[in-house]
C-alpha positions, 0 to 999 in steps of 0.5 A: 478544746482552748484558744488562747486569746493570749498576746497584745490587747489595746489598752485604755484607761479612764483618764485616757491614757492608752497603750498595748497590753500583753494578756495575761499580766497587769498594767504595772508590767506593762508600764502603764497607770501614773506615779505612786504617791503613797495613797493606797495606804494600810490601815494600822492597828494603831489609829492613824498609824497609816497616815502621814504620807508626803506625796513629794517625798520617796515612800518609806514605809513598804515597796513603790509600785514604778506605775499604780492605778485604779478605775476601769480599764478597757482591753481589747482585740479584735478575732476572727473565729468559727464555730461549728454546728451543735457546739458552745462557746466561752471566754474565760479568765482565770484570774481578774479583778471586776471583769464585764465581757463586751462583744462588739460593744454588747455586754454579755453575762456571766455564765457563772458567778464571779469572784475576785478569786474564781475564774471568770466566765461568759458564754459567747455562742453565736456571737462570734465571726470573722471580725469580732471585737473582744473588750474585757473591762478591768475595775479594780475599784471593785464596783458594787463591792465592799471596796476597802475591806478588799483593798485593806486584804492581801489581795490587793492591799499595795503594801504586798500583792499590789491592787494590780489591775489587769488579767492573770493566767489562762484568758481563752476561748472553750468549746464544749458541747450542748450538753457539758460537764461543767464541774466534777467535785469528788469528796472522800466520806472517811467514815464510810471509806466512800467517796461522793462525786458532785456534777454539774452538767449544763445543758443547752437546746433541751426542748420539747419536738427534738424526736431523739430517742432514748439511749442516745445522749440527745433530748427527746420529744419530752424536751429531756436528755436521757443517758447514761453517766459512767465514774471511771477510777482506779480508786474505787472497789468498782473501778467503773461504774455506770447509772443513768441521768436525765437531764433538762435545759439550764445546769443540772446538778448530779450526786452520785454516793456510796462510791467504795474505796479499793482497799489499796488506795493510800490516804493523802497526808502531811508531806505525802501526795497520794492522789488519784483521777477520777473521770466522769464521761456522758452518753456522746463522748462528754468526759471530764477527768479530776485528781482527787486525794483520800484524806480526813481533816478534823477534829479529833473528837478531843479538842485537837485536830487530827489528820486521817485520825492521827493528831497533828501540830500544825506547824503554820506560816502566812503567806501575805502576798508578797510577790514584788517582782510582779506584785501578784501570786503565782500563777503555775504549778512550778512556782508554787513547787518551788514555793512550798518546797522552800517552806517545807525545808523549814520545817512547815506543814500548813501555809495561811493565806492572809486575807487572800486566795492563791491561785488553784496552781498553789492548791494543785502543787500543795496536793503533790507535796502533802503540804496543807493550805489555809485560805481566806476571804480577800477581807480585812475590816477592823470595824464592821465586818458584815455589816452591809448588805454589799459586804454580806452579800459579796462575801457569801458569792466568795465563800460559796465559789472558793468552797467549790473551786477548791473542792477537789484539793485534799490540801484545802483543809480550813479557810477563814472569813478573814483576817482580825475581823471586828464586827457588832451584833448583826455581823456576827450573826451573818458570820454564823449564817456564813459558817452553816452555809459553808458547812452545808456546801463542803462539810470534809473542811473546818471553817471559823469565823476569822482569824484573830477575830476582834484580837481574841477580845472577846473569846471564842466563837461557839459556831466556828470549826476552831479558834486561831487568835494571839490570845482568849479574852487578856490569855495569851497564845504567844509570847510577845505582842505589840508594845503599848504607851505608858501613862504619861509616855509615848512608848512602852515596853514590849509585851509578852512573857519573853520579854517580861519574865526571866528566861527558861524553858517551861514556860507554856500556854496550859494557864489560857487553854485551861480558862479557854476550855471552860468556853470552847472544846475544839481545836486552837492553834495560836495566830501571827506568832514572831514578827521579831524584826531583822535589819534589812539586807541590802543585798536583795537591791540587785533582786529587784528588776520588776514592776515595785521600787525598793525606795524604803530600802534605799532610804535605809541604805543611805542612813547606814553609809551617812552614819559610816555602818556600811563596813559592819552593816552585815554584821548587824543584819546577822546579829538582828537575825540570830536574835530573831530567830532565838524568838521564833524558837521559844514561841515554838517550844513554848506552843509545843510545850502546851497540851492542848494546843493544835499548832503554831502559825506565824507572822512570819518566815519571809519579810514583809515590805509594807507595814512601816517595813516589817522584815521580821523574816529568815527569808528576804521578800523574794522568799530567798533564804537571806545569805547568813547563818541564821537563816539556814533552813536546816537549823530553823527545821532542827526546832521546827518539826513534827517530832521534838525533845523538850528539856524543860530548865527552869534557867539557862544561866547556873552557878558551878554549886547548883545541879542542872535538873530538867524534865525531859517531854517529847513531843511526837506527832509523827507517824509513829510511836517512839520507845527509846531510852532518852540520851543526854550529853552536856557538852563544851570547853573541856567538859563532857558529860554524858546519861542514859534514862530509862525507856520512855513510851512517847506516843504519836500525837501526845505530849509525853513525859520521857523522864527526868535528868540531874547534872551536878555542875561542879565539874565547871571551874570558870565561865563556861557556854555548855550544850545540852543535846538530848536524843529519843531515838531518832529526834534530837534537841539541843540547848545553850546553857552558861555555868558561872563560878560562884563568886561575888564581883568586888571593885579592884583598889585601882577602879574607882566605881561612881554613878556619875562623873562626880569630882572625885571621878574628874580627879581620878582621870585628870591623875591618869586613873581609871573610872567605872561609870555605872549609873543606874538604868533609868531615864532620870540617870540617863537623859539621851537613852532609850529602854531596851528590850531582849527581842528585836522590834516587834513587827516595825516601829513604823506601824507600832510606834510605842515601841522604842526601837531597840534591835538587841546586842551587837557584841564585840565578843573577841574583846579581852573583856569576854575571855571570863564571860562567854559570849557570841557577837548577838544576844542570847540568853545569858543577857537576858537581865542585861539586855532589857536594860537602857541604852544610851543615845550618842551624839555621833557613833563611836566604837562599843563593846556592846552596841545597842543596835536601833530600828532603821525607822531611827537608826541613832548610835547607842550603846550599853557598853564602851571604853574611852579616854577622858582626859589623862585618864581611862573610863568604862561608861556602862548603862546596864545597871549592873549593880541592881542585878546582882541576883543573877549569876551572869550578871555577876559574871559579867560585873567580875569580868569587867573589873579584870578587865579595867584591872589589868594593862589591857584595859587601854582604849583608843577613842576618846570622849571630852567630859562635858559630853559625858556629864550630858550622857549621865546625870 
């Protein structure tokens, strides 16, 4: 039986401040703590990448909590309640930071032991009557605990979640009887198509002289409980089942095996919630009842990981906590339907919790939905993970009372110890100690040492269940990683293949899993893949009615109206976000593309607002879809999901002489094998081309050659954006491909062509001519300019600030000058050569052909291409470097493009720019 002890509990804190407080919630929603001044800051990858925080300035660097606080925190009440003979009393709290129970001013124990994860419970029998007073002391300064590796974690790092302070979910009163199933844990054992029931049973007044007899569920004269216990299900062969127990005072545990499974009962899988009850009931009327599923999550005995023997692609994406209208997790069912709903529309099958643990609400709504979860341990330490005995110690309690918290979950496949752990020798040998005693505790889950643990520096851990990490040792599992500073520099360019190495799509992770398997043979998925930044979205500002200020955001705001981009601001958000979500889709292509890999997780689909801002997201920090096309769910599911096409090009971009020839995998790790004849159709600007090849036998979970096309292009007589779509059956894939004529640029008669504003360009202006500035693209040519990149901004500049800040293309593509060159308003592939070119730094904007868009942490007017007058004369000012890229079909395109253009009457610009200017642009 429960008593909510919900409603207004009085409130004090340690410097004095007191108020009302409505349980369950947080002092934040409750408006009590002081102003945020920006301490609690995130420790950055980067040394002192956190630091420099003004406390009289607005915080730009993630959300402001309207009131923070942290210490100790009395709540209390006063009730009136009754107890009735033979029956036992507790006060539980579902969720809290530190919490000691006074009653009446006496301190009463933990029943159980507690964690900032795991409810909190106290035993109160005989302690309460008719004026009883209730003080819950809240400390969110983790006494005795590891208190930065917390702070530092998504559980209460206030750059997400917020190191809230207060009471979250159910705070009640239970009555139970002097004997009481505490717990009921029910583990499928797939092997056997058994499953085994773990009880814990708590028994009180269990002594000697009672004279009860046997049979009747009473202690006997011998000071022991003797009963029966009867397992209910119509899950098991037996649907009931009835043995007897002995119990004795203090917490008996009870594992009843062998329990045979009905031949009926049907496997918990991926998008597929099949679950059933199972109650356990004592002799006196002492039931407790659990939903369970039949699943089995593992290694498939070849390095790949398997659900119910099938090998699946996890398909990932982690959920940092960010929750700004409370600054908390949610804490029902229905929220975390909705939640997880959302991430399935696009295309995810398995959600990392960074550094944190939801509430058992987001497990129990993950079992409806077959959606699977991956916990973690409220730790991040870069530094020296276990190596106190209070962080080992605090940790072990953690693991061991998730682990048995969530054991009922058939969602709960994998947990880690944390998030990009670096730790010595005594560390890591506590972390393999940790992995045993996981196993020991709950062996139908897998469990590794961390995520990303010392960066993937020093491989693999031999003990851990598997390995997630962004690289193996300098290997790496993803396609673009932070950028670092260049000798004698403070920036430098963005690594990773995809943008250091021309596009195509082959490219996989079969070089790092070859040199990672002479090491490790179980299963690897790779970690944080993406963090391609958006430009922010500033109509999520009417969203914010909570407890956190979106002061970043209006910091933004405010330097996109001082340099007059309101008008097109939507445009650059849809721009960034088209790019980004380019990025996402090679990195999954790319995972896919390699064999033996398990599966992809990301950083991430919804936008971080910490960190220096990182909106890296198709969903805006309320995890709504952001309101453009680019973030549709549907087109980011029609790349993401378990069964897929891969045509595998060695380029996008041809000339109309060549043949387009692809192979053709599909990867299926569905439900089902697919024997279809693969379909291809090459199609766009009037041409269409369609085949058929022979059957190909794609196997559910394998990777499969499905055959091999070859399509002569000479068909194409002018520039032309084509697509290839390829179908196997039911699952479908298209790709943009660019056919060019094969031609070489030649400068026209009236253009004069220079590298710099040299005389003969002044004479040619002041005569009314027309003047191609094409300097070289490097610093020493272009002083005021940055290098650019393909992607967007890794992550943000705010938290990894070696990077230059480019945000990729804005397009005028209806400009005459695109007619010969196909192009959208965004960067795509066929700029690939081009895009990573400079850009230059203006004094003031001006209106471009092709702007530069730079990172809000900047937000400087730079373009890569514009027209203006000078003088009586008329000048194109490109920074792309357009002569050093002859080797690439489109960059000739482009060049011939741009010599009809200035060749032709409309090659007229409007907007001028005085020649002083321009000399200081290029040297």
């Amino acid at each position: 039986m429960y008593y909510s002890l919900e409603g207004n509990w009085k409130a004090v804190l340690s410097d004095g401040t007191e108020g009302d407080i409505r349980l369950p919630g947080t002092l934040d929603e409750n408006r009590l703590g002081h102003k945020d001044l920006g301490l609690n800051q995130w420790h950055s990858d980067a040394e002192n990448g956190g630091g420099g925080f003004n406390p009289d300035a607005p915080i730009a660097t993630r959300f402001t909590r309207k009131y923070t606080y942290e210490g100790e925190a009395l709540f209390s009440r006063r009730i009136s309640f009754k107890q009735e003979d033979g029956e036992r009393v507790f006060l539980e709290a579902e969720r809290s930071r530190c919490l000691k129970l006074l009653v009446d001013g006496n301190e009463v124990p933990h029943f159980i032991p507690a964690s900032i994860n795991t409810p909190q419970v106290f035993e109160v029998t005989g302690m309460l009557g008719e004026d009883t007073e209730l003080t819950l002391v809240s400390d969110n300064s983790y006494p005795g605990l590891p208190h930065d590796a917390i702070v530092f974690s998504s559980a209460a790092t206030d750059e997400t979640q917020t190191n809230w302070n207060g009471v979250l979910g159910y705070v009640r009163l239970r009555t139970e009887k002097e004997v009481f199933l505490s717990s009921l844990r029910v583990y499928p054992v797939q092997q056997t198509l058994t499953v085994a029931a773990d009880l814990s049973v708590s028994g009180m007044g269990l002594r000697a002289g009672t004279g009860m007899e046997e049979g009747t569920g009473m202690p006997e004269a011998d000071g022991a409980w003797h009963g029966t216990l009867t397992i209910r299900s119509e899950a098991l062969a037996e649907t009931c089942i009835t043995t007897p127990v002995t119990l004795s005072e203090g917490m008996n545990e009870i594992r009843i095996e062998g329990l045979l499974l009905a031949e009926h009962v049907k496997r918990w899988d991926e998008y597929e919630g099949n679950l059933y009850e199972l109650s356990a009931l004592l002799t006196g009327d002492v039931e407790k009842r659990v939903t369970f599923g039949v699943r089995d999550f593992g290694d498939n005995g070849k390095g790949r990981l398997a659900l119910n023997g099938r090998t699946i692609f996890l398909r990932s994406e982690a959920n940092c906590a960010e929750f700004p209208e409370t600054g908390y997790t949610p804490m029902t069912e229905k929220e975390w339907t909705d939640i997880l709903n959302t991430y399935k529309a696009y295309g995810i099958n398995c959600v990392r919790f960074h550094s944190h643990c939801p509430s058992e609400a987001a497990f129990a709504a993950a079992d409806r939905l077959g959606m699977m979860m991956q916990p973690e341990l409220s730790h991040w330490n870069p530094n020296d993970a276990f190596e106190s005995g209070e962080s080992f110690s605090y940790y072990q309690q953690e693991l061991a009372l998730t682990i048995l918290w969530l054991a009922n979950h058939p969602s709960f496949v994998m947990l880690t110890f944390g998030n990009e752990l670096c730790t010595g020798e005594t560390g890591r040998e506590r972390m393999s100690r940790m992995l045993e005693q996981a196993r020991a505790l709950d062996s139908t889950r897998l469990y590794a040492n961390g995520s990303n643990v010392h960066y993937g520096r020093i491989g693999c851990d031999p003990d851990s269940g598997f390995y997630t990490s962004q690289s193996y040792f300098e290997a790496p599992l993803r396609g673009t990683f932070a950028g670092e500073a260049e000798p004698q520099k403070k920036t430098g360019r963005i690594r990773g293949y995809i943008n250091n190495q021309y596009p195509n799509t082959r490219t996989n992770y079969d070089a790092s899993m070859e040199k990672l398997r002479q090491t490790f043979q179980k299963p690897v998925f790779s970690f944080e893949v993406g963090q391609f930044e958006v430009l922010p979205d500033f109509e999520e500002l009417t969203a914010f009615q909570g407890i956190s200020d979106p002061a970043n955001f209006r910091i933004i705001q405010e330097k996109a109206d001082m340099l007059g981009l309101s008008p097109v601001w939507k445009r650059y958000v849809e721009a960034s976000g088209e790019l980004s979500r380019i990025g996402y889709r090679e990195e999954i292509e790319a995972a896919m593309r390699t064999k033996e890999l398990s599966g992809i997780s990301f950083l991430g689909l919804q936008d971080f607002p910490g960190q220096g801002t990182a909106l890296v997201g198709m969903m805006n920090s309320h995890m709504q879809p952001k309101p453009y096309p680019f973030a549709r769910p549907e087109l980011f599911q029609s790349f993401f999901r378990d069964q897929l096409p891969l045509v595998q090009m060695e380029k996008y971009t041809y000339c109309a002489d060549e043949v387009l020839k692809a192979d053709i995998l599909a990867a299926n790790f569905g439900k089902k094998d697919i024997c279809e004849r693969p379909v291809y159709e090459l199609k766009g600007s009037g041409i269409s081309v369609e085949g058929t090849l022979p059957e190909a036998d794609c196997r559910m979970g394998e990777l499969s050659h499905a055959g091999t096309l070859e399509i002569p292009l000479n068909m194409v007589k002018k520039a032309a954006r084509l697509d290839l779509t390829v179908r196997i059956g039911e699952m479908s894939n298209t790709y943009p491909v660019w056919v060019y004529p094969a031609e070489n640029p030649v400068c026209p008669e009236s253009v004069y062509e220079t590298e710099r504003l040299d005389s003969r360009a002044k004479e040619v202006l002041e005569a009314g001519g027309r003047v191609y500035l094409t300097p070289p693209s490097r610093e020493e040519n272009l002083p005021h300019s940055i290098r650019a990149q393909f992607t967007t901004d890794f992550w943000s500049v705010g938290n990894f600030a070696a990077q230059e800040g480019g945000m990729g293309q804005l397009i005028d593509e209806k400009h005459p000058l695109f007619e010969e060159f196909p192009t959208e308003f965004h960067t795509n592939w066929q700029w690939w050569p081009m895009a990573g070119q400079r850009a230059v730094i203006l004094p003031q904007p001006m209106k471009a052909i092709i702007t530069e868009m730079d990172s809000y942490a900047y937000m400087r007017p730079m373009i890569q291409l514009m027209e203006c007058r000078c003088g009586n004369g008329k000048l194109m000012l490109s920074s792309l470097g357009l002569q050093e890229l002859q080797q690439y079909p489109e960059a000739r395109a482009l060049l011939s493009a741009i010599y009809r253009y200035m060749d032709s009457e409309r090659f007229d610009p409007e907007q001028s720019m005085e020649a002083e200017i321009i000399e200081e642009l290029v040297r």
